[in-house]
Structures are given as C-alpha cells and as structure tokens.
N, C-alpha and C positions, 0 to 999 in steps of 0.2 A: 504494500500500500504506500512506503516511502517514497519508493521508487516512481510510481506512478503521481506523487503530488510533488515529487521532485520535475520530473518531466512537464506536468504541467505548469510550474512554476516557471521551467525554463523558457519553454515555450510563449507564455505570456510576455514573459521581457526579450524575445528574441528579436531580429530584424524584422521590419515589415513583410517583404519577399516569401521569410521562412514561413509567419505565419500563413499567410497569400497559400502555398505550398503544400500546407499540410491541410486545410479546408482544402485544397484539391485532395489527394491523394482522399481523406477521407472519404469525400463524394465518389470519386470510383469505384471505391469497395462496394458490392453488391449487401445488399441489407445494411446500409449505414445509407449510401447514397445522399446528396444535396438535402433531405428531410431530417438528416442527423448532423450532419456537416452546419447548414446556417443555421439552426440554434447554438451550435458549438461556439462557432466562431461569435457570433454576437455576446454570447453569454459573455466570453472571453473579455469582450471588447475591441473585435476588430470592427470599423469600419460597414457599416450593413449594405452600403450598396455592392461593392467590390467582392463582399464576401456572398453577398448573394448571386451576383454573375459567374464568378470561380465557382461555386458550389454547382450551380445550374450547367455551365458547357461541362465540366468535369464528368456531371453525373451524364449528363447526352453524351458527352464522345464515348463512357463504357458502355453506353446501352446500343450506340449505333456500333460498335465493335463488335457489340454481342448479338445483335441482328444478324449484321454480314456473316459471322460464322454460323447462327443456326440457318440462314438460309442456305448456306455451302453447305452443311452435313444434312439440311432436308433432302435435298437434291439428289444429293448420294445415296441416303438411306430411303427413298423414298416412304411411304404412309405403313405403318404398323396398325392392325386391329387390339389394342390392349387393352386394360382394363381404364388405367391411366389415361390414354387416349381419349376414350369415349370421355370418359371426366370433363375434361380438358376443351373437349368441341361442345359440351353440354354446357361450359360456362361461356365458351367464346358465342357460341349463339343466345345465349339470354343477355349476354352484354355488350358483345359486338366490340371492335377492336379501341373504339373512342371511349367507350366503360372502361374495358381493361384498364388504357393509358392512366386513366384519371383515380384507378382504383391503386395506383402504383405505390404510395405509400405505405399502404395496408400489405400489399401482397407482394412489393418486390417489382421496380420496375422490368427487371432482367427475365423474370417470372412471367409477366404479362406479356411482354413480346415475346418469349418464348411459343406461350398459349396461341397466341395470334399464328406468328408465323406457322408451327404444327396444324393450327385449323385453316391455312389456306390461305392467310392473308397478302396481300400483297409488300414486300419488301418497303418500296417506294409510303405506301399507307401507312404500315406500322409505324416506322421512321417516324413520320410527319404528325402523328398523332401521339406518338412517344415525346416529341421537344415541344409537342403544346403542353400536353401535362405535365412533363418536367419543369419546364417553364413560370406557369402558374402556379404549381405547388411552393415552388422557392418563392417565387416573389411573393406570395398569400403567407407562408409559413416566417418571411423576411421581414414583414408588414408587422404581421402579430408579436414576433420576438423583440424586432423594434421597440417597438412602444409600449409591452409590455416590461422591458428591461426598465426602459424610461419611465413607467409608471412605478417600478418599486423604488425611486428616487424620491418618490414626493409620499410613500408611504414607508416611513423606514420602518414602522412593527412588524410590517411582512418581506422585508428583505433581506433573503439567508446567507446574504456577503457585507453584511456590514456588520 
C-alpha cells in the first residue's frame, strides 16, 4: 500500500507530459478505459480539458486497434454456431451497434465492438459509433468530475482531501 501512495505521490508532482502520459496509457487498458482515466486525472488535479481529450483519443485509438484485429481474425475464422455466439447476436439485435457503443462503460468498450463486429456489423459503423460514444462518455463523465471536484471546494465537511 506504501508503494502505491508513494507512486501516487510521485506522480502528482511529476512533469506535466508525465502526467498527460499516464491518463493515456490508462485509457488504453481495456476495462479502465477514458471512464477510469478522466476521473483519475481530474481527481488528481490535472487540467480537465486536456485530460479529457488524452483520455478520449487514447481510449479510441485501443478500440479502433481492437476493431481492425477482430475484423482480421473474423475473416479468417469465419461465423461459429456457439452457445456464446447466439448470446452475443441476441444482444446485438435488441440493441443494435449504436446501444452497444453507448453501453460501453458498463460493458467494456472492446466488449461491445467485439459483439458488433461477430454479429455482422460493418467495420467502417462500428468505428464511427465507437468514437461517438467514447467521445460523449468522457466529455459527460469530464463535465460531472469537473464540477463536482469544484463543488467539494465550497463544501469542505464533505471533502475527503482536505
């Protein structure tokens, strides 16, 4: 536990760049993603707009990475009957590839395009409805962390850093 509020410590007082750096890296990780990433950084104190754009292309460029390769190994593997599968197109057709994107928080942006692409979706679609929802998510989640930081400034009994 040292270690890790050593690291954070460090981190806090490090160069602008580094922190810029590690709000990336976070947001690529798959289940961390720019929904873990800009609350991090804001808590922190970096900067919200900056940290919000870093979080947001960060989390698009691994998801459009992870696009292109599931549609390379769809290609290849062509369509299984599984049990998993049927799962999978039972969800994509009750919420359609625009649900999925927007459900990304919850379920994992990488998850959701996964679904999509295995249920048929078009590359080019997924894509483009993956960095609307990426998109939105940060800057909605960027908004609320905002001024919610900024609001426990004017209520110091509930603020658990001072």
């Amino acid at each position: 536990m040292e270690t890790f509020q050593n690291l954070l410590i460090t981190l806090i007082e490090a160069d602008t760049w580094i922190q810029y750096l590690s709000v990336f890296v976070i947001s690529i990780v798959p289940f961390f993603e720019s929904y873990v990433a800009v609350p991090i950084g804001i808590l922190f104190g970096f900067p919200s707009i900056p940290v919000i754009l870093i979080a947001a292309i960060a989390n698009w460029l691994s998801v459009m990475v992870f696009i292109w390769l599931i549609a390379k190994f769809r290609k290849s593997n062509g369509k299984k009957s599984t049990k998993r599968y049927a799962r999978a197109q039972g969800i994509f057709n009750k919420y359609g590839v625009a649900g999925l994107s927007f459900a990304g928080p919850i379920i994992c942006y990488h998850v959701c395009a996964a679904i999509s692409i295995a249920s048929g979706a078009e590359k080019s679609y997924v894509s483009l409805w993956q960095g609307i929802a990426i998109g939105t998510w940060s800057i909605a989640l960027g908004i609320a962390f905002h001024y919610g930081i900024n609001l426990l400034e004017y209520i110091p009994n509930l603020n658990p850093f001072s």
